[in-house]
N, CA, C and O atoms as CSV, one atom per row, in Angstrom:
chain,resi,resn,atom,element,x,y,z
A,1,UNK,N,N,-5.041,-20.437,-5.132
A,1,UNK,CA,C,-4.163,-19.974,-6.182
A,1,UNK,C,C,-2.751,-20.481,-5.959
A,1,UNK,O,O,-1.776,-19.771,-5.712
A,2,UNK,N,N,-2.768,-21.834,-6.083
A,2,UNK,CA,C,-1.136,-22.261,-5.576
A,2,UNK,C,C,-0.143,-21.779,-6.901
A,2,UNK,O,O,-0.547,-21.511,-8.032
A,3,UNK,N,N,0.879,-21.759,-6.549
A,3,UNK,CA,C,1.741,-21.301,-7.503
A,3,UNK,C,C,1.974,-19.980,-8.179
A,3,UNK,O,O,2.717,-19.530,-9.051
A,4,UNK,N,N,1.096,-19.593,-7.460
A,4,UNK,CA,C,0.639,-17.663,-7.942
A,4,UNK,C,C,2.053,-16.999,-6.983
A,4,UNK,O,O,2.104,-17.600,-5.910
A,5,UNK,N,N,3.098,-16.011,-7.103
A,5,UNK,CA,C,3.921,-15.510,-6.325
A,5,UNK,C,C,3.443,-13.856,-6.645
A,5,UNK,O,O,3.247,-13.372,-7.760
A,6,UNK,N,N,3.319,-13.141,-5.272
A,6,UNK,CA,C,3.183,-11.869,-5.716
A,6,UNK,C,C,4.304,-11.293,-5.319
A,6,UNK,O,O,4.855,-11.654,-4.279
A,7,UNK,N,N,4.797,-10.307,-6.107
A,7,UNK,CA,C,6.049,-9.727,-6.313
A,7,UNK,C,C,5.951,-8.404,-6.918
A,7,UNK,O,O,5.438,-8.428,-8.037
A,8,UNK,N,N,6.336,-7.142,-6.447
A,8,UNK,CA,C,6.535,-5.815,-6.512
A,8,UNK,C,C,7.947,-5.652,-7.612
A,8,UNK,O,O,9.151,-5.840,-7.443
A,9,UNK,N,N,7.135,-5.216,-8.768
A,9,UNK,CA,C,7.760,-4.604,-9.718
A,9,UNK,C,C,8.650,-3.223,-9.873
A,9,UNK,O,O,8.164,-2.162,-9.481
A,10,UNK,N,N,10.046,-3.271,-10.493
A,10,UNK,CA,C,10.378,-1.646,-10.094
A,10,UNK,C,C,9.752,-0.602,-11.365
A,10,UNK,O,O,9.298,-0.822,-12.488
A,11,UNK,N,N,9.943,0.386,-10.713
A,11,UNK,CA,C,9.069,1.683,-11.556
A,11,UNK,C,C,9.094,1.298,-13.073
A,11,UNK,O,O,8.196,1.225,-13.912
A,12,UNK,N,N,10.846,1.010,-13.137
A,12,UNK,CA,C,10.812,0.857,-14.726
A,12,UNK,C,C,10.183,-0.172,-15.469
A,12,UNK,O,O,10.017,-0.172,-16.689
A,13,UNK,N,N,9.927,-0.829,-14.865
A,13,UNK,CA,C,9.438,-2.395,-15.197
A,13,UNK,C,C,7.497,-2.146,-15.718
A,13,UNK,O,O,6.760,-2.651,-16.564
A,14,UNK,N,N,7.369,-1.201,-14.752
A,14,UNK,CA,C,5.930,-0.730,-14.817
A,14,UNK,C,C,5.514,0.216,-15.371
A,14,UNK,O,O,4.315,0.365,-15.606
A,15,UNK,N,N,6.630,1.242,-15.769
A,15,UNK,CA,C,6.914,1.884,-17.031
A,15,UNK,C,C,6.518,1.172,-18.261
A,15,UNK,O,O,5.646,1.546,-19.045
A,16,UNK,N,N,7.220,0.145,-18.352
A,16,UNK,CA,C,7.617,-0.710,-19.530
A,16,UNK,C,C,6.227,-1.495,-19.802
A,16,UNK,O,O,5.627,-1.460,-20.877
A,17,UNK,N,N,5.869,-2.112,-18.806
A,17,UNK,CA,C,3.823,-2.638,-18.950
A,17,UNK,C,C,2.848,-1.681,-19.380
A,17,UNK,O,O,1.859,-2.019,-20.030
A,18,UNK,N,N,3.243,0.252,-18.826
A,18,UNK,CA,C,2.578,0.903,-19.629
A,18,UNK,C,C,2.895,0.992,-20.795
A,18,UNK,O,O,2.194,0.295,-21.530
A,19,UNK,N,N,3.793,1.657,-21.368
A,19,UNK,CA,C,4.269,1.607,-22.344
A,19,UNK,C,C,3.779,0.441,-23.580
A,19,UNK,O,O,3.396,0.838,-24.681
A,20,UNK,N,N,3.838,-0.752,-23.296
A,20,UNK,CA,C,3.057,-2.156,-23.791
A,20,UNK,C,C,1.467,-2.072,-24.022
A,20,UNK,O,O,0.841,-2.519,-24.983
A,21,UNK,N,N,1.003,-1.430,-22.966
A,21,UNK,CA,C,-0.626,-1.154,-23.317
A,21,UNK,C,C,-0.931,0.025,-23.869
A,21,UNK,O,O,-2.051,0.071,-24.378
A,22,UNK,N,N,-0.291,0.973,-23.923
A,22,UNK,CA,C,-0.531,2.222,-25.135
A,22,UNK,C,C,-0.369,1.520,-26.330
A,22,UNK,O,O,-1.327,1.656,-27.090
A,23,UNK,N,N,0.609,0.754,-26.774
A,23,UNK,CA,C,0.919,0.307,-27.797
A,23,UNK,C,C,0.208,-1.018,-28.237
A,23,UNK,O,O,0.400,-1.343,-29.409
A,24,UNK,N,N,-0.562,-1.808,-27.495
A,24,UNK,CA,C,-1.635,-2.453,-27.280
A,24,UNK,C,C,-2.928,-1.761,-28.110
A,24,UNK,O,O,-3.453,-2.154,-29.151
A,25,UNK,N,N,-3.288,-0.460,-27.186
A,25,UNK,CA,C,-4.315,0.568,-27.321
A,25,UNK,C,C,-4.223,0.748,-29.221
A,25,UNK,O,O,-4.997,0.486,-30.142
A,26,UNK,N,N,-2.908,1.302,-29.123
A,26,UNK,CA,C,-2.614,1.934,-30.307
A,26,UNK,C,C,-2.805,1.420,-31.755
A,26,UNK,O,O,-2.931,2.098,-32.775
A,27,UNK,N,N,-2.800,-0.048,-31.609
A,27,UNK,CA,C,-2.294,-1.403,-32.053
A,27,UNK,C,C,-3.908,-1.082,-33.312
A,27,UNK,O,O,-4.012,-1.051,-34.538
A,28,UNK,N,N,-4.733,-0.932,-32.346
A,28,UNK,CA,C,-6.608,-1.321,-33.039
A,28,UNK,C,C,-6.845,-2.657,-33.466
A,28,UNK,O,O,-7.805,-2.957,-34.176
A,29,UNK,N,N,-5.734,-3.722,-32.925
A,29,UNK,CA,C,-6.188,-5.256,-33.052
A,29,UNK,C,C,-7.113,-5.525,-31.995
A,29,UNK,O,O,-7.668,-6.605,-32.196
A,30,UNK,N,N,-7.600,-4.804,-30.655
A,30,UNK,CA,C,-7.888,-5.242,-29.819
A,30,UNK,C,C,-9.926,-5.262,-29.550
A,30,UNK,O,O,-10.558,-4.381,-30.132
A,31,UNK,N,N,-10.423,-5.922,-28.995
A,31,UNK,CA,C,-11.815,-6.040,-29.305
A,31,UNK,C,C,-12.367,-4.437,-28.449
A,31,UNK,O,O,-11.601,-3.498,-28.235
A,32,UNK,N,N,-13.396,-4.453,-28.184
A,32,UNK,CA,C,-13.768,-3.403,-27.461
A,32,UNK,C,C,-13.836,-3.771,-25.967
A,32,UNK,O,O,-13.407,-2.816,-25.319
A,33,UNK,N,N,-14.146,-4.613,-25.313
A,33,UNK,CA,C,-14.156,-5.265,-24.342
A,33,UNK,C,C,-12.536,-5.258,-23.482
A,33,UNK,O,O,-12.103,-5.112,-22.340
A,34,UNK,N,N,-11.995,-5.538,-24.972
A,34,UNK,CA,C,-10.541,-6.127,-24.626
A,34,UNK,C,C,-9.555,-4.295,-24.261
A,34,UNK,O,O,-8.833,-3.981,-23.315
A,35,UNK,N,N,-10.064,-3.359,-25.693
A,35,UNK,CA,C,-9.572,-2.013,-25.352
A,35,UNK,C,C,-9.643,-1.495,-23.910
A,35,UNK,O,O,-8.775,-0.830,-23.345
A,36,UNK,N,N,-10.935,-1.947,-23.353
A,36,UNK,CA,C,-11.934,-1.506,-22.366
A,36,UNK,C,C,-10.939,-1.607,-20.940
A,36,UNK,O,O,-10.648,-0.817,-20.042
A,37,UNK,N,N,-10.643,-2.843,-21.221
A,37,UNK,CA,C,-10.017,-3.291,-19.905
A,37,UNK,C,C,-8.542,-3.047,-19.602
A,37,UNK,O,O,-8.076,-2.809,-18.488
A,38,UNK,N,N,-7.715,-3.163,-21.030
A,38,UNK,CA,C,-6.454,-2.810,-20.785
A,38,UNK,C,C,-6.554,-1.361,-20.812
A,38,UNK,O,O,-5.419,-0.938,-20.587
A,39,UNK,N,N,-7.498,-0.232,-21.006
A,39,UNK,CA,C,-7.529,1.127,-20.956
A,39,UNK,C,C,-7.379,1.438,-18.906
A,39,UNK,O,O,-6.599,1.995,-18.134
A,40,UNK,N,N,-8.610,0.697,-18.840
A,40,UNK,CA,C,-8.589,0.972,-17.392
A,40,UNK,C,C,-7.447,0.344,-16.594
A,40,UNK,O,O,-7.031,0.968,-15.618
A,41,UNK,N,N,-6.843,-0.962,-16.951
A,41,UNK,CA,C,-5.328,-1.313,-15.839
A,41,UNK,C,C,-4.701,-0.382,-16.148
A,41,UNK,O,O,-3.948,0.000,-15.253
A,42,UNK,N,N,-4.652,0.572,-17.685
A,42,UNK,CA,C,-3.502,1.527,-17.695
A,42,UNK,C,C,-3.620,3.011,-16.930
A,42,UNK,O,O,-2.667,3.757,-16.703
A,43,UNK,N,N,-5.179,3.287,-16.548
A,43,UNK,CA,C,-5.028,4.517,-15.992
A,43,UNK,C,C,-4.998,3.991,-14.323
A,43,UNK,O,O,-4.748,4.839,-13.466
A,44,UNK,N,N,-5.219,2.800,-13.986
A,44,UNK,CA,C,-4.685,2.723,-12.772
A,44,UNK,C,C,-3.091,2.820,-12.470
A,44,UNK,O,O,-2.446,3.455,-11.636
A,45,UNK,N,N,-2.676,1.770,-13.675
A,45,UNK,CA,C,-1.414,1.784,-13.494
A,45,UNK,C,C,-0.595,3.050,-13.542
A,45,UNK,O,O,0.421,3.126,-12.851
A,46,UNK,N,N,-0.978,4.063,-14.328
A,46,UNK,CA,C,-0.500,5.302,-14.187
A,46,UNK,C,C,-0.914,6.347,-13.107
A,46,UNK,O,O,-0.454,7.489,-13.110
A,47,UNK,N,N,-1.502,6.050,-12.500
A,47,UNK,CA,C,-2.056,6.968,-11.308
A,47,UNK,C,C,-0.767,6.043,-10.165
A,47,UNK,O,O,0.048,6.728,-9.547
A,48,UNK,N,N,-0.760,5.029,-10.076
A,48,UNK,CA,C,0.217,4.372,-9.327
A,48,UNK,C,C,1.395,4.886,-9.177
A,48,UNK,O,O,1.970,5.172,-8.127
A,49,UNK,N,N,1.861,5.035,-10.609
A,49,UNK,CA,C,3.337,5.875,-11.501
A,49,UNK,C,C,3.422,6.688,-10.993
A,49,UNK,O,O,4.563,7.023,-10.677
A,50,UNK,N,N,2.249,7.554,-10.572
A,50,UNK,CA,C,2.295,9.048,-10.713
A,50,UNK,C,C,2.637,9.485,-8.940
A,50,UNK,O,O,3.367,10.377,-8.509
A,51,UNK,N,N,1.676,8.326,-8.079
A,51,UNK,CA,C,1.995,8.554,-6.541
A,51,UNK,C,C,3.714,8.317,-6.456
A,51,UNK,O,O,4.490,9.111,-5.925
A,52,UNK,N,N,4.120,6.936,-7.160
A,52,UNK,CA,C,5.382,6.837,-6.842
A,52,UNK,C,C,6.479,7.997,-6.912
A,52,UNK,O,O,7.342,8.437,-6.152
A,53,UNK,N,N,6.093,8.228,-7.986
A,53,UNK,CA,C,6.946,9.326,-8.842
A,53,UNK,C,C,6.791,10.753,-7.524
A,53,UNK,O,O,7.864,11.306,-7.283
A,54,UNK,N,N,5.934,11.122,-6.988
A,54,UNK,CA,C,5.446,12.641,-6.030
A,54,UNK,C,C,6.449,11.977,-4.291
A,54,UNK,O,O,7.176,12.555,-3.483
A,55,UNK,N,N,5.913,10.469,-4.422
A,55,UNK,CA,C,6.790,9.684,-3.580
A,55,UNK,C,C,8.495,9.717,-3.305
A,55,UNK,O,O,8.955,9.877,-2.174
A,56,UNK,N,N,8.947,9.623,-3.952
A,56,UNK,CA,C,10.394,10.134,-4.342
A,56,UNK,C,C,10.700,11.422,-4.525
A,56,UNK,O,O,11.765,11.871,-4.102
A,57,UNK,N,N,9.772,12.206,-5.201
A,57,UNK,CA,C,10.487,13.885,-4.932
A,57,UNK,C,C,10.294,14.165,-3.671
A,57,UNK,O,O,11.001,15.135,-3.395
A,58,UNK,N,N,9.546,13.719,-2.538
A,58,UNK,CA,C,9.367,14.071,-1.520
A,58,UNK,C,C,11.020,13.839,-0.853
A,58,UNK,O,O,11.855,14.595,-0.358
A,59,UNK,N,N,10.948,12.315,-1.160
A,59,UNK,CA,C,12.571,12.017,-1.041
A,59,UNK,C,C,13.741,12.439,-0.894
A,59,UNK,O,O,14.522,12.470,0.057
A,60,UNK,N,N,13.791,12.896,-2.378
A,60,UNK,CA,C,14.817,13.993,-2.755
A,60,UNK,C,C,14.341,15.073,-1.956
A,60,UNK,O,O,15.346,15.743,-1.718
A,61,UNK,N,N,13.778,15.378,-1.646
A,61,UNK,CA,C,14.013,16.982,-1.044
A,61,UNK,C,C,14.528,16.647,0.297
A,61,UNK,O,O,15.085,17.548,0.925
A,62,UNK,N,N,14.443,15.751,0.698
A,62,UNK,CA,C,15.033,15.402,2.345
A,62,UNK,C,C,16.660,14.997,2.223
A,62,UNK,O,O,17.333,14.508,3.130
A,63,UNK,N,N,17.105,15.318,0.902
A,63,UNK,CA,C,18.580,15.433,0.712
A,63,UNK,C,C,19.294,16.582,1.209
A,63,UNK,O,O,19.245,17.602,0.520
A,64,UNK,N,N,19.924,16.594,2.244
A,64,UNK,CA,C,20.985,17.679,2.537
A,64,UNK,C,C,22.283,17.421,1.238
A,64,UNK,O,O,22.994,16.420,1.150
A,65,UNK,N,N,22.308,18.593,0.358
A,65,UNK,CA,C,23.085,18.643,-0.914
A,65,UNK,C,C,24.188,18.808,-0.400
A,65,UNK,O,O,25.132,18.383,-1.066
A,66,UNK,N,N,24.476,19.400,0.806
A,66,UNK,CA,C,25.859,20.041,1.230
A,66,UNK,C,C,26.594,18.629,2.205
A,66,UNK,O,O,27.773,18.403,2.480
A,67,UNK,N,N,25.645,18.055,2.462
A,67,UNK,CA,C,25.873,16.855,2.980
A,67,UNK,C,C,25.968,15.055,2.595
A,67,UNK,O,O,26.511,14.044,3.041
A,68,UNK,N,N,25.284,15.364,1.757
A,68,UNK,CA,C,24.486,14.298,1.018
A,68,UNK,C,C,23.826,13.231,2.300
A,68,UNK,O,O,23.501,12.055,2.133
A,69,UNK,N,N,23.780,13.665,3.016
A,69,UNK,CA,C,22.781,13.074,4.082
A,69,UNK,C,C,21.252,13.100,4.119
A,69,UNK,O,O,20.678,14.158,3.863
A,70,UNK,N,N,20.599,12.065,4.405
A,70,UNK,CA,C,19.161,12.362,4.504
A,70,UNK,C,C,18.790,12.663,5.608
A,70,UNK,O,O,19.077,11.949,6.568
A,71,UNK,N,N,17.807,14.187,5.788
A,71,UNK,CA,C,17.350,14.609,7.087
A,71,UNK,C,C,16.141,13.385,7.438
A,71,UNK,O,O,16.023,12.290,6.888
A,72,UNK,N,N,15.368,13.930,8.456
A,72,UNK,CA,C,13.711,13.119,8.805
A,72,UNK,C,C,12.882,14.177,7.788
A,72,UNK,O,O,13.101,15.291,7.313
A,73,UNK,N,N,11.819,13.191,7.734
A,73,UNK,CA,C,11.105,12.987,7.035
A,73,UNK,C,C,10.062,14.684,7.716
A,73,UNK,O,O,10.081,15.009,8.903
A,74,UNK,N,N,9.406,15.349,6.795
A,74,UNK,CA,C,9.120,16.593,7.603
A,74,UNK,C,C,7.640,16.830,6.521
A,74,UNK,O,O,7.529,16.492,5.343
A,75,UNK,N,N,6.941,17.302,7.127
A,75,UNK,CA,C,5.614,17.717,6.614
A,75,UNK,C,C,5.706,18.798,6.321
A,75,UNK,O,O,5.896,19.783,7.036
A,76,UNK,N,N,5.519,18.674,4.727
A,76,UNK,CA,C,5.490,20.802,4.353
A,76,UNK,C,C,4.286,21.562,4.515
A,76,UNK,O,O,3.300,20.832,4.412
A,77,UNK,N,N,4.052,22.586,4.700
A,77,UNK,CA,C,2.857,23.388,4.459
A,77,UNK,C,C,1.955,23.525,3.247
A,77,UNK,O,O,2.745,23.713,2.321
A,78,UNK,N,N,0.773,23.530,2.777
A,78,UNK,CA,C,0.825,23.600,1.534
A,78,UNK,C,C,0.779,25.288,1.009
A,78,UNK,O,O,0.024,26.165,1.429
A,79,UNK,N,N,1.760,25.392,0.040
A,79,UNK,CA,C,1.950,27.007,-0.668
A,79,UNK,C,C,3.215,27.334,-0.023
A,79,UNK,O,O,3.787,28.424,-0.051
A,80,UNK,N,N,3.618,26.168,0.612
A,80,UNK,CA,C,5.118,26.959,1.194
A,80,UNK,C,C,6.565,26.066,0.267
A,80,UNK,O,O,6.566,24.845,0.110
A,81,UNK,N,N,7.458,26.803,-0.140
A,81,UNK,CA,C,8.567,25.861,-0.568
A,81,UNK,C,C,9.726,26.000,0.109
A,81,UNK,O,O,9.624,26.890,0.952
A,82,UNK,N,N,10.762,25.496,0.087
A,82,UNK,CA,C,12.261,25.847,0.449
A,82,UNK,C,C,13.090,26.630,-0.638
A,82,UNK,O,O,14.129,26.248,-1.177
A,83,UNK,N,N,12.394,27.834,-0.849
A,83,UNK,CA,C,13.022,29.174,-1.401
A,83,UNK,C,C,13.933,29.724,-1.239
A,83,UNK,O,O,13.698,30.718,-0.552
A,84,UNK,N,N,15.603,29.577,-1.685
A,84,UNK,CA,C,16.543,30.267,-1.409
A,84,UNK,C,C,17.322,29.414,-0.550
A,84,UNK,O,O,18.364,30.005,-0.268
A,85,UNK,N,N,17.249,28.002,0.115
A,85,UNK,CA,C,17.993,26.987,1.133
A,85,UNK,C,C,18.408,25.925,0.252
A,85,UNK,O,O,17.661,25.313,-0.510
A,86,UNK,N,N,19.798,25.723,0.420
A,86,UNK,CA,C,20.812,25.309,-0.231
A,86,UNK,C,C,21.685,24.450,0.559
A,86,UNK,O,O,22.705,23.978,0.057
């Protein structure tokens, strides 16, 4: 595959490719074959969206607000939140 470059797209960019295949979807120019396939890159591509997106709130929560410093990275419990810490 000479000439092929792989390159990591930002969120919005991949936003914007979904966005293109709903409207693709939406379109009803597309064959069934053709629906078929851009249906499925889009629910991958949105499951992708969706890790990134849980990816970054994790993020943000490792913001000290009073600081604007980022703590380490910390494993929560599950059913537990930071209730009332500011």
């Amino acid at each position: 595959m000479a000439g092929t470059k792989k390159y990591c797209k930002s969120f919005e960019q991949e936003m914007s490719s979904l966005s293109g295949m709903t409207e693709r979807l939406s379109s009803g120019e597309l064959t069934l074959e053709e629906s078929m396939r851009v249906y499925e890159d889009g629910m991958k591509l949105a499951d992708k969206l969706a890790k990134d997106l849980t990816a970054l709130e994790a993020r943000l929560e490792q913001i000290d607000i009073k600081t604007c410093a980022i703590g380490p990275m910390e494993e929560k419990e599950e059913g537990t939140e930071n209730v009332g810490t500011v």
